[in-house]
Phi, psi and omega in degrees: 000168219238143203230119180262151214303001178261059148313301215289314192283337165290306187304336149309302185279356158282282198298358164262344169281340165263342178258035189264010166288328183281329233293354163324319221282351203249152163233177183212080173290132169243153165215124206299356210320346167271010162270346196274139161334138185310329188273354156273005174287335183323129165325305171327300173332289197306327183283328182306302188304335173279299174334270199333330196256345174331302169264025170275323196306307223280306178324289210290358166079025192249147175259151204243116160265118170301090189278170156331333189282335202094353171278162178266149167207137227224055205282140186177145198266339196242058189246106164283145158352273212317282197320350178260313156312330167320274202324295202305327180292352163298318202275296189310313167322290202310324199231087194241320187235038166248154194329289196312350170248352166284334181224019154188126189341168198266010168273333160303330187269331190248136143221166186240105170295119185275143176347314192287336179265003180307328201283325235247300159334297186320286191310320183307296239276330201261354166330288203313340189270306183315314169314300194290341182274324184279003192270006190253105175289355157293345178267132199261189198239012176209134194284156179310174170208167199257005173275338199253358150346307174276303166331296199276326115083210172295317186286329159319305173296290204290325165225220202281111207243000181287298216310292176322304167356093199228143190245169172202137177305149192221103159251160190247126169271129178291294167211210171323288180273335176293097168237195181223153175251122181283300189191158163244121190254140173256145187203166191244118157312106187326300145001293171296292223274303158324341176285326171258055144237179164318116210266341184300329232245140170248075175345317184257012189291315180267127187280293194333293206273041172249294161324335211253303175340316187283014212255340155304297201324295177314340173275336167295287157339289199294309183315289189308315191334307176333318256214349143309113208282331168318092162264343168275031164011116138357165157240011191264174137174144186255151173204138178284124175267239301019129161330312193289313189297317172323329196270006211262138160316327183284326170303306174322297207293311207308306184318308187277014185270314206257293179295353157293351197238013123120037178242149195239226208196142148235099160326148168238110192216128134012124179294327189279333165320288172345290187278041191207351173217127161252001194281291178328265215343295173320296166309326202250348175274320178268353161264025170262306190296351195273326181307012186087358182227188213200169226226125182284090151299121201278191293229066187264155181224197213257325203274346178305314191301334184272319183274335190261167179259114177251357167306302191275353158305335184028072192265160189295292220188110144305128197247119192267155160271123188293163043326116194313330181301346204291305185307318152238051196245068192247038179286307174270029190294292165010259175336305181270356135323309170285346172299270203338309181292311194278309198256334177117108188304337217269345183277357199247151178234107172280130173259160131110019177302129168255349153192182184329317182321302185298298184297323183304290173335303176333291168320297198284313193262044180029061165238127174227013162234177189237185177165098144153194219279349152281316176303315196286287171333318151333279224282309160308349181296282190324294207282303173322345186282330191243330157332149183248018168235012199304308204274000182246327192275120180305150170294326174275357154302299232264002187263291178330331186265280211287359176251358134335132181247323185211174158102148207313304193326281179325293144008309189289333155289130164296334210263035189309334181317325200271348171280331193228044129261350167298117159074015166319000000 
């Protein structure tokens, strides 16, 4: 599925939904850094302010999340007063003259949420998303609900989903100019898929019964895939999975359907999946390896890298979500160089570049394969240079037909041959 920029804030919000058994056991630094005047704002700025908070992170055995706005939310069992106060009176030298420590107390910039304020936390975080949804006219306005489940469903079942279908490269870069095709994965973007519902309806409004929607979706998917217009076929190729979809007789037949045609698999499956069945995991990891395929931990990030033992998961390839804030976020480089090293440089994917920036980054923390509209631009580059229609097709035609499996648009190129030889 297709992932929109609050990865991070959700994933806070998962991770406050596993510890709310605990949650005595717990604190919340939040820090406000989208409050500070645009020039303390800086990237620079900002890599100071983390560095600062480092060794709070470090004391407090706590993991530090980056949200989209540029605030900190800082989750940990050991974070004292004193040790928060440290940090700020540091952070205050530095920032001396900006409005927030002149009119006002160091609690506009910092606050430490107590177990009892978790809920209150909870709300800002789920604020933030809601803001941003209602200003998107593509996101509707009443969340799925369990009455109208079945209904959506049925209308799920009855139709054609080849047309949605979209695929995209996982390239390895070799050296500058050199890469390879790792695999391609395929997937339906909710965005696409919401358009043939109820425009009323927010598919993904409900995480629970959205999760329980995608587990049609995934049977669908492999059903359509047959139905694909792709003849010089990958010989890798990825699908977003659900667990549960592994154990399915519809899975079975998809697999031997792909080995008949000399294609192998990368399950791609949900971190929060994972962790809410590690038995299913285990299992669905050793019946892909004994068929010959393998298996992704999906929309993995730097804080996941710190907290879970991903060692003992031993997934075939991770897959990280690129951000900007990512480019000057080197507090952990250390860390995620030895994951990276520890787990094997050859298993990590950075997804979602959107530009060089990303690949440098990629580069510099020994990640060398990729994934996401700087790649797909590569690759289109590529096919207008030798297509005999290059100089005639807009390029966002020509990204749109090729990330296509069917369907009228795709059709509508002469050359599709020229569509599927990039990085075969």
């Amino acid at each position: 599925m297709a992932f929109n920029k609050f990865d991070t804030e959700k994933y806070l919000l998962e991770t406050l939904d596993r510890v709310s058994k605990n949650r005595t056991d717990y604190k919340v630094l939040y820090v406000n850094v989208s409050k500070l005047k645009p020039k303390n704002r800086h990237p620079r700025f900002v890599k100071i302010i983390a560095r600062l908070f480092d060794d709070l992170v470090a004391i407090a055995d706590s993991v530090m999340f980056v949200l989209s706005n540029g605030d900190f939310a800082i989750l940990g069992k050991n974070i004292t007063e004193k040790v928060v106060v440290d940090a700020v009176d540091k952070l205050r030298q530095g920032l001396i003259t900006d409005p927030i420590w002149t009119s006002h107390s160091s609690s506009e910039f910092t606050h430490l949420y107590m177990p009892e304020e978790f809920d209150e936390l909870y709300k800002k975080i789920e604020g933030f998303l809601q803001d941003d949804f209602s200003t998107d006219a593509n996101l509707y306005r009443h969340p799925l609900d369990a009455g109208q489940i079945d209904i959506v469903k049925e209308h799920l079942d009855e139709i054609n989903i080849v047309d949605l279908i979209k695929h995209q490269s996982v390239l390895r870069f070799e050296s500058s100019t050199d890469f390879k095709l790792m695999f391609e994965e395929y997937f339906v973007a909710v965005k696409d898929l919401s358009k043939r519902f109820d425009q009323n309806v927010d598919l993904v409004g409900n995480k629970w019964l959205f999760l329980y929607l995608t587990q049609t979706l995934d049977k669908k998917t492999m059903y359509s895939f047959m139905f694909s217009d792709i003849k010089n076929k990958p010989e890798k190729v990825s699908l977003n999975l659900n667990l549960s979809t592994i154990f399915t007789s519809e899975f079975e037949d998809f697999i031997k359907r792909l080995v008949e045609n000399g294609q192998r698999i990368v399950a791609e499956v949900q971190v929060m999946d994972i962790l809410n069945n590690l038995n299913a995991y285990f299992d669905a990891k050793t019946l892909l390896h004994q068929a010959g395929h393998q298996i992704l931990i999906d929309a993995a990030s730097i804080e996941m890298l710190q907290t879970l033992n991903v060692e003992r998961l031993e997934p075939d390839y991770i897959k990280i979500f690129w951000h900007a804030l990512m480019e000057d976020y080197e507090i952990s480089n250390d860390n995620i160089k030895f994951a990276i090293e520890g787990l094997g440089r050859d298993k990590f994917i950075l997804a979602k570049c959107l530009d060089d920036k990303a690949i440098r980054w990629g580069i510099k923390n020994n990640i060398r394969a990729f994934q996401g509209p700087y790649i797909d631009a590569i690759e289109v580059a590529m096919i207008r240079a030798k297509c005999p229609n290059g100089k005639i097709c807009a390029a966002q035609d020509c990204l749109k037909r090729k990330r296509l499996i069917a369907g009228s648009f795709r059709n509508e190129c002469q050359y599709k041959d020229f569509l599927e030889k990039v990085s075969r």
